[in-house]
N, C-alpha and C positions, 0 to 999 in steps of 0.2 A: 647366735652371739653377735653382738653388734659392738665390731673395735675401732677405734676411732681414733688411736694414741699408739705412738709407736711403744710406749710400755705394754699400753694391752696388746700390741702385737707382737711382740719379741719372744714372749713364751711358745708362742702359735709354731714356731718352728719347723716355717714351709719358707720356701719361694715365692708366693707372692705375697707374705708378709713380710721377707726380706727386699724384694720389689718394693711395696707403700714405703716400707723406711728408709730406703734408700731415696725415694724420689722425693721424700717428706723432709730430709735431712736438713740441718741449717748452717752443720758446722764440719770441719772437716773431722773433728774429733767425733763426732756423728756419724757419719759414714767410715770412720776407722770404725766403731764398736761393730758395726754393724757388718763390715769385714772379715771381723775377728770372728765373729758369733760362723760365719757362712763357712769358713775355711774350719771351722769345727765342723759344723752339720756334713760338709760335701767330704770330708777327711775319708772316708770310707773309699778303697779301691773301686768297689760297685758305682761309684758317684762320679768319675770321674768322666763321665761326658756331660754329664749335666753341669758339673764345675767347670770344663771347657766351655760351654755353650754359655754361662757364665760371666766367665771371662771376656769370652768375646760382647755379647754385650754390653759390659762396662767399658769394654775399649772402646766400641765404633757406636753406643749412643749413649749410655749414661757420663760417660768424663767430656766427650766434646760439647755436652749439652750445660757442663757445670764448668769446662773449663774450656771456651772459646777460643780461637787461636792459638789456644798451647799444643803443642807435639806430642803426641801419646807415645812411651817408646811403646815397642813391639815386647808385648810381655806374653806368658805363656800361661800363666798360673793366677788365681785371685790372689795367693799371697804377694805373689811381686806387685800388684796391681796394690795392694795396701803399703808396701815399701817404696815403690815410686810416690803416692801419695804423701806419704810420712817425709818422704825427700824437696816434695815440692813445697810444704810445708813451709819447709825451716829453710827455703830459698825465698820463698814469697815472704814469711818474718823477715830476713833480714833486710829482704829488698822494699820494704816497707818502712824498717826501721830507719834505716838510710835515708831512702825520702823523708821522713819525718826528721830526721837531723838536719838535712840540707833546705827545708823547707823553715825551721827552727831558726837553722842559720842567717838564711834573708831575711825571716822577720825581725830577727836580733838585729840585722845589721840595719834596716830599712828603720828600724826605731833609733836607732843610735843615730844615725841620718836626721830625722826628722827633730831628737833631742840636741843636735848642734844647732841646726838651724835656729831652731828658737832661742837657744842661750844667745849665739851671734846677732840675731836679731834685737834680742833685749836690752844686749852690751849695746848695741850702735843707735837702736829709738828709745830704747826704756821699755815700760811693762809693753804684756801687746794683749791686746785684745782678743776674748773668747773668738769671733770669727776666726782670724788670722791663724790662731793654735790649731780648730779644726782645720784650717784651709792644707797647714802646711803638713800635719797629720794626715791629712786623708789624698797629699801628692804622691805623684808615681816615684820611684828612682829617678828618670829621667830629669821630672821636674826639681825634685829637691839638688840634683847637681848645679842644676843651671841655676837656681836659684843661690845656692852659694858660692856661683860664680859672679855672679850677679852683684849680692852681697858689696863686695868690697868698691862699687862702682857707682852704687845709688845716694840718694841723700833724703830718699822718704819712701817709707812704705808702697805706697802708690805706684812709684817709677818700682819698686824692689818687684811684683805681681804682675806689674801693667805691659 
């Protein structure tokens, strides 16, 4: 039988189809199923060095191989090894999402930056010119300060850049 999909292998309900899937995975929700399924199959008293050996495995090469630089706690059992997972989860969402706000926020502000300048601009030359709008769109923070520092001291575009 020739399996090549972690669907066709899940029925297979061995170890090194839990192996392919695990190594195949893409998401964490992916390797949670595939925890879930193992901590069924190894559930049996009889199983319980294979589910240690397991374990170990997924400590000391499958999570440092997927999860670089993070701290593995010291866990005992595959279920906690899916519960720390599940924890690091909704640490990594949140701390994702945060970046993503804070990252929202500069941009928000960096336009707002960039939409004074141009009104200030327009108030004191009149229209301005496509270049000019990308120039001052496409400045850093730094520049857009200076430049509205600048602002109140120039008497032409030219000196306002130059």
């Amino acid at each position: 039988m020739k399996a090549n999909t972690n669907t066709e292998l899940a029925p297979l309900r061995n170890l090194v189809a839990a192996l392919f899937c695990l190594e195949n995975s893409r998401t964490p929700a992916d390797v949670s199923l595939v925890l879930e399924k193992l901590i069924a199959w190894l559930a049996a008293p009889e199983q319980a060095s294979v589910r240690r050996a397991f374990t170990v495995w997924l400590k000391r090469v499958f999570l440092p191989g997927r999860l670089p630089g993070v701290e593995i706690a010291e866990v005992q059992d595959i279920q906690e090894v899916k519960n720390m997972l599940a924890e690091r989860v909704k640490e990594w969402t949140r701390d994702w999402e945060n970046q993503g706000m804070q990252k929202g926020l500069q941009e928000g502000r960096q336009e707002g930056r960039v939409e004074l300048l141009l009104k200030l601009l327009e108030r004191k030359f009149g229209a301005v010119d496509e270049a000019t709008r990308q120039r001052v769109a496409a400045a850093t923070s730094n520049q857009l300060e200076r430049w509205g520092e600048r602002i109140l001291n120039v008497t032409t575009l030219d000196e306002m850049f130059g």
